[in-house]
N, C-alpha and C positions, 0 to 999 in steps of 0.2 A: 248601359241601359238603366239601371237602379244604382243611385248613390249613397243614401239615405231609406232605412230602413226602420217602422216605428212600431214596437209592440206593446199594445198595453195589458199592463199587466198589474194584476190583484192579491195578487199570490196563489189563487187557485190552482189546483187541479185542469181544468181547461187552460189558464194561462200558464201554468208549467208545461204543458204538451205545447200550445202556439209557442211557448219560449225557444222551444229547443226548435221546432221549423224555421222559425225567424233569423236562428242564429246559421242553421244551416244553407241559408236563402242567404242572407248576410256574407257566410263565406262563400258562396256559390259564387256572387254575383263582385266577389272583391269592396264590397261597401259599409257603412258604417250604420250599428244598432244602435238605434233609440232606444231606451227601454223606458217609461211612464206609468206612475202611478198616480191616482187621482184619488186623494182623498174628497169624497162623498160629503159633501155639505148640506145636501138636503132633509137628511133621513138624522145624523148623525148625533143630534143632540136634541132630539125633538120632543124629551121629557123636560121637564123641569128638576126634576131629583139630579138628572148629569150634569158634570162639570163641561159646561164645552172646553174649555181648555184641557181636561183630563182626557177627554176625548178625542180630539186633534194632537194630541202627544202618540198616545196610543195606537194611533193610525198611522202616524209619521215615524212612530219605530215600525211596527209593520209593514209601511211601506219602503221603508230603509233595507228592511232584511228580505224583504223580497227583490228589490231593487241588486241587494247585493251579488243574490244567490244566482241571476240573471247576468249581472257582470262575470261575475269567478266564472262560471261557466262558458259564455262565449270568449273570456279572453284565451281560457285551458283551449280552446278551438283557433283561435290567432285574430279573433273579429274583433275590432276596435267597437268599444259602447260607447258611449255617451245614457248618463240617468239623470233624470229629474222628476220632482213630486211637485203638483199642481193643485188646488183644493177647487172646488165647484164642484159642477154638473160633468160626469166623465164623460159624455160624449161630446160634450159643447170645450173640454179642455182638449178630449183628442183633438178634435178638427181645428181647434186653433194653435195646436202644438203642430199641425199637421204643415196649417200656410205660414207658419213662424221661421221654421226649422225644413221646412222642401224638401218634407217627405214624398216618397216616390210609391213606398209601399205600405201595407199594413197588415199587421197580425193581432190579431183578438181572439180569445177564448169563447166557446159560444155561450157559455154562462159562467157568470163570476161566484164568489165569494155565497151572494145570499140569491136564491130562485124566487125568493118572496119578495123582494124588492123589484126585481124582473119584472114580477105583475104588477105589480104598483106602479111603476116608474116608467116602464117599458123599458127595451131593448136597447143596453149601450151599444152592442154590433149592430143592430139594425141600424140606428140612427144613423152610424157613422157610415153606412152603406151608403144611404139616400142622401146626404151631405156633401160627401167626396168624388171627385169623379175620378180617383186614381184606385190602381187596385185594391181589396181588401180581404183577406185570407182569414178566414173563423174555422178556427177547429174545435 
C-alpha cells in the first residue's frame, strides 16, 4: 500500500512526536522513510547585520543533527531512511520532494521550530494539505 514515506522535519518538539509515528508507520507498512529538512530562505537572513552564509551553515548543521537523530532512530527500529536538506519555501520543497521521490505518505508536526513565523508565513501543514492529494498526518 505505501512505499515511501516522507516526514518533515525541524527538529521540533512536534516533529520529534510526527518522527517517531512516521517511523512506526514506516515499519508497519515494510516501507522506506524520508526524512526532510528545509532550511527557511525567507525569513533567514532578513537583517542586514547577518551573514547569510553564517546563517545557512547554522541551519545546515541543525538540520544535519536533526536529520541524524531521525535516522539512528528508525534504523535502531529496522526502517530504512533515506535524508535530505532542501533550502526555500518548506512547503513548496515538501510538495516538490513529495512528486520527486513518490511519496505515498506524510508526516508533519503541527508547529515547527518558531509559532511567530506560523503567523506570518502561514501554515507549512496546512499548505501541504491543500497541495497534495496523498495522505498527510500532523501531529
Amino acid at each position: 500500500m505505501y512505499r515511501n514515506i516522507l516526514l518533515g522535519t525541524d527538529g521540533s518538539d512536534h516533529a520529534r512526536t510526527a518522527a517517531g509515528h512516521a517511523i512506526a508507520a514506516a515499519d508497519c507498512f515494510d516501507c522506506t522513510l524520508h526524512a526532510l529538512y528545509v532550511i527557511e530562505t525567507r525569513t533567514a537572513y532578513d537583517n542586514a547585520i547577518v551573514d547569510r552564509e553564517t546563517v545557512t551553515a547554522n541551519l545546515r548543521e541543525e538540520g544535519t543533527a536533526a536529520l541524524e537523530a531521525v535516522a539512528q532512530r528508525a534504523e535502531s527500529e529496522g526502517v530504512e531512511t533515506v535524508t535530505a536538506i532542501e533550502e526555500g519555501v518548506p512547503a513548496e520543497q515538501i510538495c516538490s520532494y513529495i512528486e520527486r521521490e513518490g511519496i505515498d505518505m506524510v508526516y508533519l508536526g503541527e508547529r515547527g521550530q518558531s509559532e511567530f513565523k506560523t503567523v506570518l508565513l502561514g501554515s507549512t501543514s496546512e499548505t501541504v494539505i491543500h497541495e497534495t492529494e496523498i495522505p498527510v498526518v500532523v501531529l
